[in-house]
Gaussian input, Z-matrix of N, CA and C with variables (Angstrom, degrees):
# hf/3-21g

backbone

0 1
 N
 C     1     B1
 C     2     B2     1     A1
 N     3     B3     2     A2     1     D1
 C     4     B4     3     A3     2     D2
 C     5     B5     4     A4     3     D3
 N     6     B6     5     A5     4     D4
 C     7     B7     6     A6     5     D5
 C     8     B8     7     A7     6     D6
 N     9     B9     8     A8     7     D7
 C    10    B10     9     A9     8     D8
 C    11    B11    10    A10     9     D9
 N    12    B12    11    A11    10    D10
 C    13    B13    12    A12    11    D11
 C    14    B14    13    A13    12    D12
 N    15    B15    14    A14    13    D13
 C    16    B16    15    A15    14    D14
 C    17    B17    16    A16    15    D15
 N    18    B18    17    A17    16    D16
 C    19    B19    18    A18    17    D17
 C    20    B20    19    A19    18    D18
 N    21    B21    20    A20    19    D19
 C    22    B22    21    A21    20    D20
 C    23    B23    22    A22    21    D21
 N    24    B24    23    A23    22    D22
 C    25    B25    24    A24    23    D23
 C    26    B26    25    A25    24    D24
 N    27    B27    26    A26    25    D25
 C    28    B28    27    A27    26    D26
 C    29    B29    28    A28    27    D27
 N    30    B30    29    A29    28    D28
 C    31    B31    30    A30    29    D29
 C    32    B32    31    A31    30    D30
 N    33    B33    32    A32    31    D31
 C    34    B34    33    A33    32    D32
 C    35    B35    34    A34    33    D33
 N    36    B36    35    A35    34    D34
 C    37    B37    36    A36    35    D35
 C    38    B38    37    A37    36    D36
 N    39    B39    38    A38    37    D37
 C    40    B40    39    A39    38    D38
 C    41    B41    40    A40    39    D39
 N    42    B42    41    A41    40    D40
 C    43    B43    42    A42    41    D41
 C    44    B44    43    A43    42    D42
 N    45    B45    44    A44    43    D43
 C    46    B46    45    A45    44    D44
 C    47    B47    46    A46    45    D45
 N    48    B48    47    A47    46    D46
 C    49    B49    48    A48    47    D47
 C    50    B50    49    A49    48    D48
 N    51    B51    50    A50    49    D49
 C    52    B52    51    A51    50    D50
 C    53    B53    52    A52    51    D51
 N    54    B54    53    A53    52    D52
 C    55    B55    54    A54    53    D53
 C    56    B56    55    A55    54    D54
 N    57    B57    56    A56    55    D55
 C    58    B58    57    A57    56    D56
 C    59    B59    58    A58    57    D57
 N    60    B60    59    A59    58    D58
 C    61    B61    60    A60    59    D59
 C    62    B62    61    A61    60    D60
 N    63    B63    62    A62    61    D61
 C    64    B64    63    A63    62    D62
 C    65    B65    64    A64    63    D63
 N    66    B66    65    A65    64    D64
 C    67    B67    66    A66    65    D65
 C    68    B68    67    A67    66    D66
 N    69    B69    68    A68    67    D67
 C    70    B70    69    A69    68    D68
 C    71    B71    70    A70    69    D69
 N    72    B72    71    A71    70    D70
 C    73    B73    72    A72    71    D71
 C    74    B74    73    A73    72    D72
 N    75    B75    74    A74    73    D73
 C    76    B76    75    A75    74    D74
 C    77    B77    76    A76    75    D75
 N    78    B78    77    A77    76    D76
 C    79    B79    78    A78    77    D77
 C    80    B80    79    A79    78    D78
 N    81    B81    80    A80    79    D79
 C    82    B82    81    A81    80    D80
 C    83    B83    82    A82    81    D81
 N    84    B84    83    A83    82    D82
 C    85    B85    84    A84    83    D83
 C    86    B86    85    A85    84    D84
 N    87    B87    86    A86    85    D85
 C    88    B88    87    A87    86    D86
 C    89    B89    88    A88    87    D87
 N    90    B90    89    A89    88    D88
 C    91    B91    90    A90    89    D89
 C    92    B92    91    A91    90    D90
 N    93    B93    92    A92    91    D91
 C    94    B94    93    A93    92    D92
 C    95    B95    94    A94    93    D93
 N    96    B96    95    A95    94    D94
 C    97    B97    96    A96    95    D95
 C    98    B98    97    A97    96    D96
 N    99    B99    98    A98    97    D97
 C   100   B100    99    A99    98    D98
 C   101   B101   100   A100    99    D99
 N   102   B102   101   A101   100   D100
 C   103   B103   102   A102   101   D101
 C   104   B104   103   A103   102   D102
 N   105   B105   104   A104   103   D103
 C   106   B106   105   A105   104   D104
 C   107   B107   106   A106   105   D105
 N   108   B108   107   A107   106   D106
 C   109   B109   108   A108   107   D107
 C   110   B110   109   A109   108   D108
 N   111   B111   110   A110   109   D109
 C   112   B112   111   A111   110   D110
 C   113   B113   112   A112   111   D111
 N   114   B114   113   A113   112   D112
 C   115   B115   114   A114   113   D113
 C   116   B116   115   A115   114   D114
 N   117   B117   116   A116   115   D115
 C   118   B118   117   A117   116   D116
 C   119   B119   118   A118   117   D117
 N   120   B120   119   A119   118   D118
 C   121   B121   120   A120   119   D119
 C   122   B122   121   A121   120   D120
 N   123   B123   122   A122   121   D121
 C   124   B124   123   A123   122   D122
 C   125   B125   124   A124   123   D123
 N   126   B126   125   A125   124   D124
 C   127   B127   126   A126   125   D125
 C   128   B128   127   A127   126   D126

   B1=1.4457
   B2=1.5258
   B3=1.4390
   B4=2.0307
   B5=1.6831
   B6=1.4905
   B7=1.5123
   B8=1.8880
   B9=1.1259
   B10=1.4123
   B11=1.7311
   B12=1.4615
   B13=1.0975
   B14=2.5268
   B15=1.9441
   B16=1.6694
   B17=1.1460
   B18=1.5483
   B19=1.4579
   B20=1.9645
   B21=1.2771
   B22=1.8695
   B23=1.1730
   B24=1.5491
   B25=1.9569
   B26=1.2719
   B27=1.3657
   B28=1.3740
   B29=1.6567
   B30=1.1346
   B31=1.8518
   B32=1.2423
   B33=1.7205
   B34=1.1939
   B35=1.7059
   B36=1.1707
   B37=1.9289
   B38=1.8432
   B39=1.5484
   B40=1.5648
   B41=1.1636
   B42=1.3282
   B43=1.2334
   B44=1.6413
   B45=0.7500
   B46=1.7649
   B47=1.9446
   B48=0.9183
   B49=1.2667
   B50=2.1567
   B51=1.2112
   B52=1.9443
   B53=1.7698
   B54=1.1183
   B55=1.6872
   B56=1.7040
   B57=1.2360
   B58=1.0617
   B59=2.0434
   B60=1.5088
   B61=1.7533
   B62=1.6084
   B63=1.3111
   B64=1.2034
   B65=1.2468
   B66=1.1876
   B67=1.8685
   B68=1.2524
   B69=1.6380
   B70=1.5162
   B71=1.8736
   B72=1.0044
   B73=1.3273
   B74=1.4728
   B75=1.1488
   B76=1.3256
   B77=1.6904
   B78=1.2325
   B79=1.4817
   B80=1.3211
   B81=1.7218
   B82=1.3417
   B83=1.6261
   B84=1.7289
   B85=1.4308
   B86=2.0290
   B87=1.5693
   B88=1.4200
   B89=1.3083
   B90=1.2282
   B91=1.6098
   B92=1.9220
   B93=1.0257
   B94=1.8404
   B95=1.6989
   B96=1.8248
   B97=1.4764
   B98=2.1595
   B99=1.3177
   B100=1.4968
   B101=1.8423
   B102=1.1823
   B103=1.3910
   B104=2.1108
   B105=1.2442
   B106=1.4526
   B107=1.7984
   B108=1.4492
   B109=1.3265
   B110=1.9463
   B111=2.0308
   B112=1.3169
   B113=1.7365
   B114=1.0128
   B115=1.3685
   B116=1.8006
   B117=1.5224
   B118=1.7174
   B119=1.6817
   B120=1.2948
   B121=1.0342
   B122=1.7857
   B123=0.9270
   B124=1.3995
   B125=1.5811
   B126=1.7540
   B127=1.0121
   B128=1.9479
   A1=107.40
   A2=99.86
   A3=86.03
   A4=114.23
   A5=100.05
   A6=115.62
   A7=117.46
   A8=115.21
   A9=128.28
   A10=98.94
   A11=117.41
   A12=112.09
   A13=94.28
   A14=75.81
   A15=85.37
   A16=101.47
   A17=124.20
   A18=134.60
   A19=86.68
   A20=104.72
   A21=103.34
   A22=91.17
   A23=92.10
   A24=111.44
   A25=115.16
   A26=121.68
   A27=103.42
   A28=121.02
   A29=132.11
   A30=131.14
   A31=90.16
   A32=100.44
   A33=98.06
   A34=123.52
   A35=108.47
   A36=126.72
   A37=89.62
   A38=122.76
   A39=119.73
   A40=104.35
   A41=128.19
   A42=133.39
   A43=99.38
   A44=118.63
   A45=154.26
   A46=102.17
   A47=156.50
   A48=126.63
   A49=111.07
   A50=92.85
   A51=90.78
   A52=115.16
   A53=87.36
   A54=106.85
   A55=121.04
   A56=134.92
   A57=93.04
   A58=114.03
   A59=83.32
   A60=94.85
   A61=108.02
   A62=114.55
   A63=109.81
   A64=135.41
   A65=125.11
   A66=138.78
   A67=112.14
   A68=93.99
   A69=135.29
   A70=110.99
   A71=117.97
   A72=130.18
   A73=104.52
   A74=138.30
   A75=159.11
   A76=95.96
   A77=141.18
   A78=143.20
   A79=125.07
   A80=115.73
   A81=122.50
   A82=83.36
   A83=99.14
   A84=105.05
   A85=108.50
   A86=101.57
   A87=101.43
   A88=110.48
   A89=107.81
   A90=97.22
   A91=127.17
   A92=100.57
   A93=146.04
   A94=97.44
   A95=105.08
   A96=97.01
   A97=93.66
   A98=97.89
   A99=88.17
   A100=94.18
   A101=102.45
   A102=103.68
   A103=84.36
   A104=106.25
   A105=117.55
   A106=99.66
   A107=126.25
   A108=116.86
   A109=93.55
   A110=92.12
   A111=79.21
   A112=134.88
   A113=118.03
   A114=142.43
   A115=110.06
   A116=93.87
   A117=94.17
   A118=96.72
   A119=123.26
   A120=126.40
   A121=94.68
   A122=132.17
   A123=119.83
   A124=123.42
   A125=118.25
   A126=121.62
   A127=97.97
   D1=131.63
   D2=-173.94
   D3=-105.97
   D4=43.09
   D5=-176.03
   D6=174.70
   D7=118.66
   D8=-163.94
   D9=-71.28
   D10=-29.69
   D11=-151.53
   D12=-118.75
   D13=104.02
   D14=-170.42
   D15=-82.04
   D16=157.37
   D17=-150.96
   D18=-138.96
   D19=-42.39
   D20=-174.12
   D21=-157.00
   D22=154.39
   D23=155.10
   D24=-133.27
   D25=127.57
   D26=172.87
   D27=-148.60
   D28=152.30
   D29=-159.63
   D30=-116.06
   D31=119.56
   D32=155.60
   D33=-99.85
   D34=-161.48
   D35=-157.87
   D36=-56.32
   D37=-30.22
   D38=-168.69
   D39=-99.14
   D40=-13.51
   D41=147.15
   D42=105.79
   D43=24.46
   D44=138.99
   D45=-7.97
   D46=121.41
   D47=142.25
   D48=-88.75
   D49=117.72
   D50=160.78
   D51=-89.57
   D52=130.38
   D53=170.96
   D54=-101.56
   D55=87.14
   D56=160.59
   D57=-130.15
   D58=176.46
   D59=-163.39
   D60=-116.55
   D61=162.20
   D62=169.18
   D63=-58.30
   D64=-37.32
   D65=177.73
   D66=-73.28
   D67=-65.08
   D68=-157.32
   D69=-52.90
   D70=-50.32
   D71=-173.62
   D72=89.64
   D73=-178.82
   D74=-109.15
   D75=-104.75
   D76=143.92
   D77=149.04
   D78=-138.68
   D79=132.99
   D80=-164.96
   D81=-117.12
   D82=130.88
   D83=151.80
   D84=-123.00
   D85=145.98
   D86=167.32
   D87=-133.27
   D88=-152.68
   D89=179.93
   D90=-88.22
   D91=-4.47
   D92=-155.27
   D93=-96.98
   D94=-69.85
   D95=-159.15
   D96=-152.51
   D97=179.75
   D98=170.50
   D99=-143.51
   D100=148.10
   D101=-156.65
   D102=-125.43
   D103=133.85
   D104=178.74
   D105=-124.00
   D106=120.63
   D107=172.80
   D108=-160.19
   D109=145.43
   D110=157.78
   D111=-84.07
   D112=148.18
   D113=-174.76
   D114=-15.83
   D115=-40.30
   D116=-171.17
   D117=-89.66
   D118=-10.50
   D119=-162.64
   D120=-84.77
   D121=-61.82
   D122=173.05
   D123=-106.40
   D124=53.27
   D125=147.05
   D126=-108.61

């Protein structure tokens, strides 16, 4: 997790969970891999 302090969670339709935090920027976990990046970094 690249931030202690969670802001949202949310599942999408692939069943995806999104994380993101205030500091930290954005995190995708699935069942496969967990992906930690800031926000500008993968829009």
């Amino acid at each position: 997790m690249s931030d202690n302090n969670i802001r949202v969670v949310f599942a999408d339709k692939e069943e995806n969970i999104w994380v993101g935090t205030q500091y930290g920027g954005l995190n995708l976990y699935n069942r496969k891999m967990m992906i930690s990046s800031a926000s500008s970094t993968i829009l």
